[in-house]
GUDREN-421246 format. One line per field, with one value per residue (C-alpha): x, y, z; residue number from 1; residue in one letter. Coordinates in Angstrom, 1 decimal. Each point is the difference from the previous one (the first is absolute). Layout:
REM GUDREN-421246
X	c(X; ...)
Y	c(Y; ...)
Z	c(Z; ...)
migu	c(NUM; ...)
rokol	c(A; ...)
REM end
This chain:
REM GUDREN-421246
X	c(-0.8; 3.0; 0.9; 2.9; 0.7; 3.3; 2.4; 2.7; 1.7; -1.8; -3.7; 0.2; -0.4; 2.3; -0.7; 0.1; -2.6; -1.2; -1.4; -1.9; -1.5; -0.3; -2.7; -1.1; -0.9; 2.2; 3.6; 1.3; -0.7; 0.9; 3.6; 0.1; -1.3; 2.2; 3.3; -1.4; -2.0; 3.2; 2.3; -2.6; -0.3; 3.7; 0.2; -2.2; 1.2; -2.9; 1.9; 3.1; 0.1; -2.2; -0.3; -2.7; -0.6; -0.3; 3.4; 0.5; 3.5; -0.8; 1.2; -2.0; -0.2; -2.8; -0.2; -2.7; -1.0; 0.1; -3.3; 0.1; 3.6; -0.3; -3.3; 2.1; 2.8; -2.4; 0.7; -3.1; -0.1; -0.7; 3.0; 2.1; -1.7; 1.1; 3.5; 0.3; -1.6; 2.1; 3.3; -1.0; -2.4; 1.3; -3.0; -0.9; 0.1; -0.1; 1.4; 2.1; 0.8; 3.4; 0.8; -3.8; 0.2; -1.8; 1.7; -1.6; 1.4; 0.4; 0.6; 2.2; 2.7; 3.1; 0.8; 2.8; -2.3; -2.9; 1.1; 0.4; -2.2; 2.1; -0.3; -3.2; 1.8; 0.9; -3.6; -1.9; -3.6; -0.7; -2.6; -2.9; 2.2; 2.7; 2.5; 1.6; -0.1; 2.0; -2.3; 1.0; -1.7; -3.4; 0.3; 1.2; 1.3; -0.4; 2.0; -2.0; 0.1; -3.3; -0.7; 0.9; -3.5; -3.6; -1.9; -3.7; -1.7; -3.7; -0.4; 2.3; 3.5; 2.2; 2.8; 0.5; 2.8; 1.4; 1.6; 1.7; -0.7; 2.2; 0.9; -2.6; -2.6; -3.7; -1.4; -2.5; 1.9; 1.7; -3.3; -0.8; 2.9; -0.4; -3.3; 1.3; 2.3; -2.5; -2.0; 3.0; 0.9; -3.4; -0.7; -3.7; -3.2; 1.1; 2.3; -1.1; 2.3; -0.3; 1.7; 2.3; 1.4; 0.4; -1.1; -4.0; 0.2; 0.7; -2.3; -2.9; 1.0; 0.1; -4.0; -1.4; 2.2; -2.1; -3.5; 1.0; 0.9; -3.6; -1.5; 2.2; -1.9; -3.1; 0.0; 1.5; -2.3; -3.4; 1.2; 1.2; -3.8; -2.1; 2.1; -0.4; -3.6; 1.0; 1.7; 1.7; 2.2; 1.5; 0.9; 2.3; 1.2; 1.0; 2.3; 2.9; 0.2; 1.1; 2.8; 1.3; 0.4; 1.9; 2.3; 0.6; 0.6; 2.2; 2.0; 0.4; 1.7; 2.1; 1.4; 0.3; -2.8; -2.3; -3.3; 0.0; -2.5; 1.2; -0.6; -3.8; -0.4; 1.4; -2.5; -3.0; 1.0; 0.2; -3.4; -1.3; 2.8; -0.1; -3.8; 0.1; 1.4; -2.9; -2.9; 1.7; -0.2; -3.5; -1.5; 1.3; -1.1; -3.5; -0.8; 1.1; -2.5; -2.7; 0.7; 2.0; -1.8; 2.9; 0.3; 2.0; 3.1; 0.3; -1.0; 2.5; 2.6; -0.4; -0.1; 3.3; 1.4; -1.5; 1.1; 3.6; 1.4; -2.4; 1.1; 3.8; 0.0; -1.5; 1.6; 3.7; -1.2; -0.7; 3.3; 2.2; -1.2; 0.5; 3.7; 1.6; -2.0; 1.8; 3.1; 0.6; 3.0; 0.3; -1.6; -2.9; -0.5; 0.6; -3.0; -1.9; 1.6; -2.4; -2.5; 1.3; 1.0; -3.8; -1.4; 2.7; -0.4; -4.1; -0.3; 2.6; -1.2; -3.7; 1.0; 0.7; -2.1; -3.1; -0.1; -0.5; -1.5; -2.9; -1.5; -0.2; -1.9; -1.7; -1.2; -0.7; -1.8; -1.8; -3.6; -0.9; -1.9; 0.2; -3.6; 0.0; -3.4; 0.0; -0.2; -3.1; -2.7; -3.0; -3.8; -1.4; -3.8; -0.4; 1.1; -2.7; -2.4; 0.0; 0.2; -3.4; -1.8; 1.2; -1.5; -3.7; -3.3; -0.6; 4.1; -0.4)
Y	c(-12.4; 0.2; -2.1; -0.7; -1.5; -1.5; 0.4; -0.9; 1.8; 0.7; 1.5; 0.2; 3.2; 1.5; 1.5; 3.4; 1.6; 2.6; -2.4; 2.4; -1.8; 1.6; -1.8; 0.1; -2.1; 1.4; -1.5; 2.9; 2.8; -1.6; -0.1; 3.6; 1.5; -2.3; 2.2; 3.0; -1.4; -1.7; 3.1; 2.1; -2.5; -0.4; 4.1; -0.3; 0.5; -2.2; -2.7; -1.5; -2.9; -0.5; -3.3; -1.2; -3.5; 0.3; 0.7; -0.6; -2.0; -3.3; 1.6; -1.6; 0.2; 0.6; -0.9; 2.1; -1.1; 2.7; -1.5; 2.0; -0.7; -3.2; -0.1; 1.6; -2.3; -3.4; -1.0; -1.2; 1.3; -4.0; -0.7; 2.4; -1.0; -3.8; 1.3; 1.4; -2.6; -2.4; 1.4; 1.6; -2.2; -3.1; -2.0; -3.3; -1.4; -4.0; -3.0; -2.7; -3.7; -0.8; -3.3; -0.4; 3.7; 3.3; 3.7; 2.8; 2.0; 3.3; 2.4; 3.4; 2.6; -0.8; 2.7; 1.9; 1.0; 1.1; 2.2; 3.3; 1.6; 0.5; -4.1; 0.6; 1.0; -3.9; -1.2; -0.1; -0.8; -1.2; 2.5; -1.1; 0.2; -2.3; 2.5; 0.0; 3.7; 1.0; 0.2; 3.2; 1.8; -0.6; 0.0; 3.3; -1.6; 2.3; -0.3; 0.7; -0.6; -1.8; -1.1; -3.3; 0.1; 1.3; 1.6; 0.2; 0.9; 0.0; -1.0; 3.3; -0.2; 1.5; 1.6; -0.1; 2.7; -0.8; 2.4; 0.1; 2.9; 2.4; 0.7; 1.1; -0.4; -1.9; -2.8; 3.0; 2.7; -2.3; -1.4; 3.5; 1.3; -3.1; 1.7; 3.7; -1.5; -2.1; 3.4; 2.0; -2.6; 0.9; -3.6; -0.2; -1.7; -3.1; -0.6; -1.3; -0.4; -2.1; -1.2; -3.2; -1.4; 2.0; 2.9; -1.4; -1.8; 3.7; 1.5; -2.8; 0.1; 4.0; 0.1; -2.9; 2.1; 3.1; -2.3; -1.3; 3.6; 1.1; -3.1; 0.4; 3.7; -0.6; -3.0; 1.9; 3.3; -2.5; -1.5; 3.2; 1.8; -3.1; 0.3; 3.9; -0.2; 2.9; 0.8; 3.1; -1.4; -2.8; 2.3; 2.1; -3.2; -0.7; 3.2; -2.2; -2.1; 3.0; 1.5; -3.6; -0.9; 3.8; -1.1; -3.7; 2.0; 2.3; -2.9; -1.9; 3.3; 0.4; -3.5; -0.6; -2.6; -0.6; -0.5; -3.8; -3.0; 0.1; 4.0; -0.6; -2.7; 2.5; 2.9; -2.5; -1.3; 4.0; 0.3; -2.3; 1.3; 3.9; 0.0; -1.1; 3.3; 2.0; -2.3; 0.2; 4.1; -0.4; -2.0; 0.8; 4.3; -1.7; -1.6; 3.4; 2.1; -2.3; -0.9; 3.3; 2.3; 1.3; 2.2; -1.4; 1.9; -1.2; -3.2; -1.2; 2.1; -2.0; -3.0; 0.8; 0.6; -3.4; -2.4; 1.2; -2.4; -2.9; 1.2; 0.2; -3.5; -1.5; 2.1; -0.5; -3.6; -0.8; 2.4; -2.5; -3.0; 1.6; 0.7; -3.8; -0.2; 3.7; -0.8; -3.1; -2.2; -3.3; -1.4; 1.4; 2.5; 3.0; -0.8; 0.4; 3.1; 2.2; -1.7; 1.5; 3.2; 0.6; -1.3; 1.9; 3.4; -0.1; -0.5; 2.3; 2.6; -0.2; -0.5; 3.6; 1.6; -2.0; 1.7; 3.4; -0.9; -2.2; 2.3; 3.1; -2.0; -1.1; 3.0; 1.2; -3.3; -1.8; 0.8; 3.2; -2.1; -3.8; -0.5; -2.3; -2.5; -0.7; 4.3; -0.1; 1.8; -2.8; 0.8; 0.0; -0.8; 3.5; 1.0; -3.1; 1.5; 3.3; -1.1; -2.0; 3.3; 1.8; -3.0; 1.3; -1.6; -2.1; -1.8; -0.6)
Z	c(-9.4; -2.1; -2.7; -1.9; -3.3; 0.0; -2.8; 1.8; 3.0; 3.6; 0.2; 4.1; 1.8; 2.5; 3.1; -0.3; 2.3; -3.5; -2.6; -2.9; -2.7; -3.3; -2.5; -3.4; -2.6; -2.5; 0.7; -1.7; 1.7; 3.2; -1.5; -1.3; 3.4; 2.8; -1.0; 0.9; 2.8; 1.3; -0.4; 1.9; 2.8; 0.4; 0.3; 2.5; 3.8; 1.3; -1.5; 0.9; -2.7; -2.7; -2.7; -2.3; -0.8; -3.5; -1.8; -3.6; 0.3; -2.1; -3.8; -2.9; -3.9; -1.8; -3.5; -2.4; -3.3; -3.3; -1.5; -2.8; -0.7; 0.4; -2.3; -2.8; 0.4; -0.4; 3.9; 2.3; 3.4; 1.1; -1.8; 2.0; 3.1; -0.9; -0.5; 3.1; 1.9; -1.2; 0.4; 3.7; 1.7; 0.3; -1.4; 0.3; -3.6; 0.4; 2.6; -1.4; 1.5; 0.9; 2.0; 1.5; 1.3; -1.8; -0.5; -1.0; -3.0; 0.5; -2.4; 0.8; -1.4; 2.0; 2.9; -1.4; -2.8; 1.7; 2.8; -2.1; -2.3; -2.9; 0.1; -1.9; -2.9; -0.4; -0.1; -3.0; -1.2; -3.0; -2.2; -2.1; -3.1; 1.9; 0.1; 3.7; 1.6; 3.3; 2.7; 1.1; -2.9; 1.5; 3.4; 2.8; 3.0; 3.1; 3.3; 3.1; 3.5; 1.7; 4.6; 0.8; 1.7; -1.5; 3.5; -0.3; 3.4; 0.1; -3.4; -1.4; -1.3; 3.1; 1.1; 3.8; 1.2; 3.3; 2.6; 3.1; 2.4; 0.9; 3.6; 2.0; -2.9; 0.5; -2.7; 0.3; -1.4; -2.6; -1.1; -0.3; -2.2; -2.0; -1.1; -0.5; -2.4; -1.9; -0.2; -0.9; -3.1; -1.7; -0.1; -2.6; 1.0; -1.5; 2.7; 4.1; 2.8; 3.5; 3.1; 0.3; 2.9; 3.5; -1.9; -0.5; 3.3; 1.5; -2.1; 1.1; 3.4; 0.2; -1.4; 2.5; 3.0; -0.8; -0.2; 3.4; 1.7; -1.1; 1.1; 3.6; 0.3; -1.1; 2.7; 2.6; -0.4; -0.2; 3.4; 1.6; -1.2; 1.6; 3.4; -0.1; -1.7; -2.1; -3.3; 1.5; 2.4; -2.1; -2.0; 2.3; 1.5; -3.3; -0.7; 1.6; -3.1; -2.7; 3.2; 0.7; -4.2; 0.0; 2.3; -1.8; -2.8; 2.1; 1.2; -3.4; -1.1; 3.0; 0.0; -4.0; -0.5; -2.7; -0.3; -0.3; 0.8; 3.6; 0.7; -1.4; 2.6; 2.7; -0.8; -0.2; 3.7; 1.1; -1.1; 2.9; 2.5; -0.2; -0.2; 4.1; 1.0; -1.1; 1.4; 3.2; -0.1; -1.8; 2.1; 3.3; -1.1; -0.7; 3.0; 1.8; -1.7; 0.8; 3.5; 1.1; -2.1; -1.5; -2.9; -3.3; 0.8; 3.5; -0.6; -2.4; 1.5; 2.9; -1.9; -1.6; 3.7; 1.4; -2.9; -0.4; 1.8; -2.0; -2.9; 0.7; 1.1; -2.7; -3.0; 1.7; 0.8; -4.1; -1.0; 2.1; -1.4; -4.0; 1.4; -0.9; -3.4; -0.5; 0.7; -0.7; -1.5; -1.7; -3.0; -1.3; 2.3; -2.4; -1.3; 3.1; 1.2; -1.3; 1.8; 2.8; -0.5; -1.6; 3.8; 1.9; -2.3; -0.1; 3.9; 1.1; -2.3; 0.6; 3.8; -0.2; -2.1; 1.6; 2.9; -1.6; -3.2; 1.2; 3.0; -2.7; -2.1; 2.5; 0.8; -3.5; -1.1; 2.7; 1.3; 2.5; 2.3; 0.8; 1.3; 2.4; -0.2; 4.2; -0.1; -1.7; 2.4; 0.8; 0.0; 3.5; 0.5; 1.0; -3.2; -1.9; 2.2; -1.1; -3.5; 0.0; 2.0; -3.3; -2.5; -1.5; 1.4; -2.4; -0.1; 4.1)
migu	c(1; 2; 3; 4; 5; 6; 7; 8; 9; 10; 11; 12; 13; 14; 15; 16; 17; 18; 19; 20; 21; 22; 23; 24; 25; 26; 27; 28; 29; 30; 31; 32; 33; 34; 35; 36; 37; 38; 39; 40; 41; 42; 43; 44; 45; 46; 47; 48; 49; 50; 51; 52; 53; 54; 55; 56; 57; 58; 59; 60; 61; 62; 63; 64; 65; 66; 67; 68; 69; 70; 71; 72; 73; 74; 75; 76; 77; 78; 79; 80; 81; 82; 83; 84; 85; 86; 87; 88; 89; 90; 91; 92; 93; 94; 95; 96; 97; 98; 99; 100; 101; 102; 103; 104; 105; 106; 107; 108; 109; 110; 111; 112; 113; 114; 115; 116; 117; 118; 119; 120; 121; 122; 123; 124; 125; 126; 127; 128; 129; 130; 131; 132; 133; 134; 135; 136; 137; 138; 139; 140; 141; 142; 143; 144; 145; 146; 147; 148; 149; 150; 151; 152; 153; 154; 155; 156; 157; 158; 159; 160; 161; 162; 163; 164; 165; 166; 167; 168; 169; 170; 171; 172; 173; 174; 175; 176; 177; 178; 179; 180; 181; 182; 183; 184; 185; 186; 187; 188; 189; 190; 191; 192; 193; 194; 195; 196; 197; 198; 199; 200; 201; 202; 203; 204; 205; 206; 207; 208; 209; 210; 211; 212; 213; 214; 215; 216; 217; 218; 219; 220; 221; 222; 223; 224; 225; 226; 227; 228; 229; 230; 231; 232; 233; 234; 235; 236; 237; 238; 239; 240; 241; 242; 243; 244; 245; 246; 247; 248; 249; 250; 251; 252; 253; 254; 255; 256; 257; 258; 259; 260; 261; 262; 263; 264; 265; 266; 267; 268; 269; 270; 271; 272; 273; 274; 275; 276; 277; 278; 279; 280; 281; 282; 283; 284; 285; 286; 287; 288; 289; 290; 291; 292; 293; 294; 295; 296; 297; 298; 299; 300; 301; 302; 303; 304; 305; 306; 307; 308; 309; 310; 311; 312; 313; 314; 315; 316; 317; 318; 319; 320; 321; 322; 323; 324; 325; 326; 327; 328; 329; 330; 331; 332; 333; 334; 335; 336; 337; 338; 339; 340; 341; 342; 343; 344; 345; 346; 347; 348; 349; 350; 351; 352; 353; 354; 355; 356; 357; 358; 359; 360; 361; 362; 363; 364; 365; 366; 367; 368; 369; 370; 371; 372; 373; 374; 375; 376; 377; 378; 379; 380; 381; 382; 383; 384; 385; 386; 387; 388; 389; 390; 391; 392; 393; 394; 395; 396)
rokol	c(X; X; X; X; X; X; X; X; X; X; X; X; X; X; X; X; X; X; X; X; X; X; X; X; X; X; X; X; X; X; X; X; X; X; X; X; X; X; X; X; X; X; X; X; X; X; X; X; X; X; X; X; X; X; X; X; X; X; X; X; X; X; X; X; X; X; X; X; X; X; X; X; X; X; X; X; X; X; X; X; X; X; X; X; X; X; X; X; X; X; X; X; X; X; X; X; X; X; X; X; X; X; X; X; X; X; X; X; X; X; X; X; X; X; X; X; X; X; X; X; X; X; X; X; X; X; X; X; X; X; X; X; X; X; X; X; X; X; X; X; X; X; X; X; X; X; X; X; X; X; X; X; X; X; X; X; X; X; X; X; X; X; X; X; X; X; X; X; X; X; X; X; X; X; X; X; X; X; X; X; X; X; X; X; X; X; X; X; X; X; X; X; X; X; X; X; X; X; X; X; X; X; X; X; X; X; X; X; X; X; X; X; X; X; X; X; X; X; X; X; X; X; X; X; X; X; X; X; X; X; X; X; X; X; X; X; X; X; X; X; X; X; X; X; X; X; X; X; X; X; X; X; X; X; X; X; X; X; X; X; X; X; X; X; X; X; X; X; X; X; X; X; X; X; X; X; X; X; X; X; X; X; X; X; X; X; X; X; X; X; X; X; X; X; X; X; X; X; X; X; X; X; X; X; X; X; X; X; X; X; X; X; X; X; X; X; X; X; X; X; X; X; X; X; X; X; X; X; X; X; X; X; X; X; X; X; X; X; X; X; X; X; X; X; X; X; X; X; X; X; X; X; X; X; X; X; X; X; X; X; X; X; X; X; X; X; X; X; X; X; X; X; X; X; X; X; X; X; X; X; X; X; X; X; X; X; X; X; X; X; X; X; X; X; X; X)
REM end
């Protein structure tokens, strides 16, 4: 989870659907790599905006001691440290009593005399030899700039650059490009990167969608080869799956949608729907070749003949219901429109190639002869008969 540290300003993350999260555990390098990083990423034409959390706006002093000047010059670095304690800090030095009531004293350079660094000049500390020497002459005061907000996210110092797509673009192809340019910067071994946000949610989602597709064919195929009792035929049946996820592919492209949550949803449902068309053919060309003793070729061409009109009904039947989740209006349904279009592309598009696709393979996959157990010839006694005349003496 991400972490802030709070200096002051906001640590929250905004909802850009690209969140990349550069880590390291030097603070440093993060801040001499994000230019380049950012520049590239804003070059890129995946992206239509592009921000980082971490900007260095907050400007800061820092003040060095000279130890070896100050050495030579008789001045402790506690002393100087005292010094500029007291004049910057606003300590606490005591509490003093007035009418029954207690006030802190606090002890501080007035305003107007601290705000520049040349104000140093007027501060002195007193040297070992109790001569008083201008502070200035042992200490460097450096001007930098430093976040509001130190990031660490999973335990490393982070940078998380956020992007909005461009038109037309996928979380997928910015997650992508966020990578190629993380590759491209040379970034060394010291440094890591992650998801954030919609990005890692996508990313999660994306990996259990493929688990569950598997799981959908491995379930479908165990079914389909304990209903056929074979291994062959569940796997022709099964060649609708790779036409229908073509033509959801197909259809994404034709109608400008993106792979999303939704569309994975849509191809795991056409797994169960297309895989009907090819039992119909298969089975109904099996039961021909056993009761009709039909060759392979006739069989399933008369298969594909009887089961047209089956197959039309129930395809055109599923592609009319996707139609109001394809087209749809009002809120939220641009999410759910590639849903649709996934259903509508996959059945129309495996509707057609089915009925040619399926019978060759068919023919080029499934089993010469389906034996038939009831054509099985049975012994007559005739035939027991002769066998025991032809037993030896001794077996009789």
């Amino acid at each position: 989870q991400e972490q802030t540290i709070s200096g002051g300003g906001s640590g929250s993350r905004t909802s850009l659907p690209v969140q990349f999260v550069i880590q390291n555990q030097d603070f440093e390098k993060i801040r001499k790599v994000l230019p380049d990083f950012m520049a590239e990423a804003n070059k890129s034409p995946v992206f239509q905006v592009v921000d980082v959390n971490l900007k260095f706006t907050k400007p800061q002093l820092s003040i060095t001691t000279d130890r070896d000047r100050a050495r030579d010059l008789g001045v402790s670095v506690a002393d100087i440290a005292q010094t500029l304690q007291l004049y910057y800090s606003a300590g606490r030095l005591d509490y003093f009593l007035i009418s029954g009531k207690q006030y802190q004293v606090v002890a501080q350079v007035d305003r107007a005399n601290r705000d520049q660094p040349l104000d140093l000049r007027s501060i002195y500390v007193r040297s070992s030899n109790g001569t008083l020497i201008q502070l200035d002459n042992v200490v460097t005061v450096t001007e930098s700039s430093t976040p509001p907000s130190i990031y660490h996210f999973n335990r490393f110092k982070s940078a998380t650059v956020q992007a909005g797509l461009a038109p037309g673009r996928s979380i997928g192809e910015g997650i992508a490009e966020m990578e190629r340019i993380a590759k491209d910067s040379k970034l060394d071994d010291s440094f890591s990167s992650d998801l954030a946000g919609p990005s890692r949610d996508f990313s999660e989602g994306s990996s259990n969608i493929l688990y569950a597709f598997a799981f959908a064919l491995l379930l479908i195929y165990m079914v389909l080869a304990a209903q056929f009792e074979s291994f062959i035929d569940p796997f022709v049946v099964m060649l609708t799956v790779p036409l229908a996820i073509a033509g959801a592919f197909i259809s994404l492209w034709l109608f400008n949608q993106t792979l999303n949550i939704f569309s994975e949803i849509g191809m795991i449902t056409l797994v169960g729907l297309v895989t009907k068309n090819g039992i119909l053919i298969v089975e109904f060309a099996n039961q021909r070749m056993e009761h009709a003793k039909l060759n392979k070729l006739d069989a399933v061409v008369e298969a594909a003949t009887a089961r047209l009109r089956p197959i039309l009904m129930t395809s055109l039947a599923v592609v009319l219901g996707a139609v109001p989740i394809a087209f749809a209006l009002g809120a939220g349904a641009k999410s759910r429109v590639s849903l649709g279009i996934v259903i509508m592309g996959g059945m129309l598009f495996s509707l057609v190639l089915t009925l040619y696709i399926i019978p060759v393979m068919f023919v080029v996959f499934s089993a010469k002869v389906k034996r038939n157990p009831d054509d099985e010839p049975e012994t007559t006694q005739l035939d027991e008969k002769h066998e025991q005349l032809l037993l030896p003496a001794h077996q009789i």
